[in-house]
C-alpha positions in Angstrom: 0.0 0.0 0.0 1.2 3.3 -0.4 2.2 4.9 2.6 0.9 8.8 1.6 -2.3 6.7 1.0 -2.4 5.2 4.1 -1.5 8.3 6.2 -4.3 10.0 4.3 -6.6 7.0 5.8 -5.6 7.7 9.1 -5.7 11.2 8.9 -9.4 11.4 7.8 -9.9 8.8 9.9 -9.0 10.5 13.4 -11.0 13.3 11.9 -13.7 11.6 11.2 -14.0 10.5 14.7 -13.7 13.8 16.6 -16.4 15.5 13.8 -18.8 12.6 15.0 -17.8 12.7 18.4 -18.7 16.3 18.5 -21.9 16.0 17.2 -23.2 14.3 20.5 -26.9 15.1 21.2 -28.4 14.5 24.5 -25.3 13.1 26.0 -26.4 13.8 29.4 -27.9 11.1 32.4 -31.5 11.6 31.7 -31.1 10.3 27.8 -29.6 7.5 29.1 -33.0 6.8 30.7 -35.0 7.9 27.3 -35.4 11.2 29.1 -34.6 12.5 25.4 -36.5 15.0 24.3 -37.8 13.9 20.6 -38.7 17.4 19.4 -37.9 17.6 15.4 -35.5 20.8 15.4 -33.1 21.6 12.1 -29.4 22.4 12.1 -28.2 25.4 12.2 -25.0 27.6 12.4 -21.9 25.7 13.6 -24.1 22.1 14.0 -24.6 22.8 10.5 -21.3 23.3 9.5 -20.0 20.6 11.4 -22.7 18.1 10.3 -21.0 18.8 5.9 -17.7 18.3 7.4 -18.9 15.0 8.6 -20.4 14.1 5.5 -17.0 15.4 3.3 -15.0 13.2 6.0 -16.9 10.6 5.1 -17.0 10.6 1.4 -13.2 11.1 1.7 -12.7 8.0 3.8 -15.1 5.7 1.4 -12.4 6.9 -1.6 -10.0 6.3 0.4 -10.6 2.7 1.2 -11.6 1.8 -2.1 -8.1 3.6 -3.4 -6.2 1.1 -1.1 -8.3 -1.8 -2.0 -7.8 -1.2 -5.7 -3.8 -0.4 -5.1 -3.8 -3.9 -3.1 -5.5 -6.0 -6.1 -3.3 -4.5 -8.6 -0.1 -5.6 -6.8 -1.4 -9.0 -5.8 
């Protein structure tokens, strides 16, 4: 595999993680007891933002993966 592919991986990766870890709703004790509210509300402003990033993070990882998967085959 190629190594600026693979550091790419892990890269998005890690970020991938914290943009999903940050998007925790409701993280406090009373959702852990389906004290959640359910109210339908839309993103906005920063939530927003960070919601795109998660979905470009995403994307990237997907081509990512499939890069090092086609690289693999090829050499194989």
């Amino acid at each position: 595999m190629n190594p600026f592919l693979a550091f790419g991986q892990i890269v998005v990766s890690i970020g991938l993680m914290f943009s999903i870890l940050l998007q925790a709703r409701g993280a406090g004790l009373s959702s852990a007891f389906g004290g959640d509210s359910s109210v339908y509300r839309s993103r906005r402003g920063l939530e927003k933002t960070l919601y795109r990033f998660t979905v470009v993070l995403t994307a990237l990882f997907v081509v990512f993966s499939i890069a090092a998967f086609l690289m693999t085959n090829q050499t194989a």
